[in-house]
C-alpha positions, -999 to +999 in steps of 0.1 A: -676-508+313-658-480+317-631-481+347-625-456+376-604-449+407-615-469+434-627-500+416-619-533+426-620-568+402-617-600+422-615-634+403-595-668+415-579-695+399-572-731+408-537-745+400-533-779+385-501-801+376-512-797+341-509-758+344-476-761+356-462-786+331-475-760+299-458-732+317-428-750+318-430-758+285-438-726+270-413-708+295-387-731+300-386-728+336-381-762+347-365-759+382-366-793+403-390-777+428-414-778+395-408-810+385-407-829+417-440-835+439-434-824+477-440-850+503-478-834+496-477-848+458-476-810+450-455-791+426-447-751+432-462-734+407-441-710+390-441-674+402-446-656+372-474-682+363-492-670+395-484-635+381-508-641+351-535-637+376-537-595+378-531-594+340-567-604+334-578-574+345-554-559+318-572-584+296-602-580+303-601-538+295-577-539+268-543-528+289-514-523+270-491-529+302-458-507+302-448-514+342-453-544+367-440-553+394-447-584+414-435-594+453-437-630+455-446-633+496-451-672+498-449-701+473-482-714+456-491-751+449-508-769+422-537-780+446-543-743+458-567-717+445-557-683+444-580-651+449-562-616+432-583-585+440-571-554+416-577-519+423-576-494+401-554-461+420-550-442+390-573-437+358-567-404+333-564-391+299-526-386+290-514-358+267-528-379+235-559-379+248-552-421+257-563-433+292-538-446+314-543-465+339-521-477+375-537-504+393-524-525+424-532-564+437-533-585+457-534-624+453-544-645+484-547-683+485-578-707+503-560-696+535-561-658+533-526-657+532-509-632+507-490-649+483-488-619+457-488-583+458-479-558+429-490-531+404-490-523+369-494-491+350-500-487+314-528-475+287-559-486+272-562-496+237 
């Protein structure tokens, strides 16, 4: 499929405790807020865990990623399931006749509420 400006992706994920445990283990990020249940029997999931959510889309169309940038609005729990819509803003041939592409999201939990907004630019490969 080939990609242009204006296109949106939407796909959602459910957190579990076991998602959060093999971040922390591959990323070392083991703050307490991760490792201890809220009065909920929750754990926050790690922020840049939530953030693998847009690179799917990057995935998914073989985006070598050279920017990103990620505004973490509200926390997210293992428990919750998370909704990211991308949209591609930008999609051209650079000077070496590769396409680059600048996309934005937008991440929202069962809720609605924001939880995750961003971009990332880069090329295909």
């Amino acid at each position: 499929m080939t990609l242009k400006v204006g296109d949106t992706n939407s796909f959602e994920r459910r957190f579990t405790k076991k998602d959060v445990e093999l971040f922390t283990t591959i990323s070392g990020d083991a703050g307490i807020h991760h490792m201890t249940p809220d009065e909920q029997g929750r754990l926050v999931v790690q922020g840049l865990l939530t953030a693998t959510l847009p690179t799917k889309v990057g995935g998914d169309h073989n985006v070598l990623a050279r920017k990103m940038n990620f505004e973490f609005l509200r926390p997210v729990f293992t428990g919750d399931t998370i909704r990211c819509t991308v949209r591609i803003d930008r999609y051209e041939k650079d000077q070496r006749d590769r396409n680059e592409i600048t996309a934005s999201f937008q991440c929202e939990n069962q809720y609605g509420k924001a939880v995750l907004t961003g971009g990332f630019a880069g090329v295909i490969i």
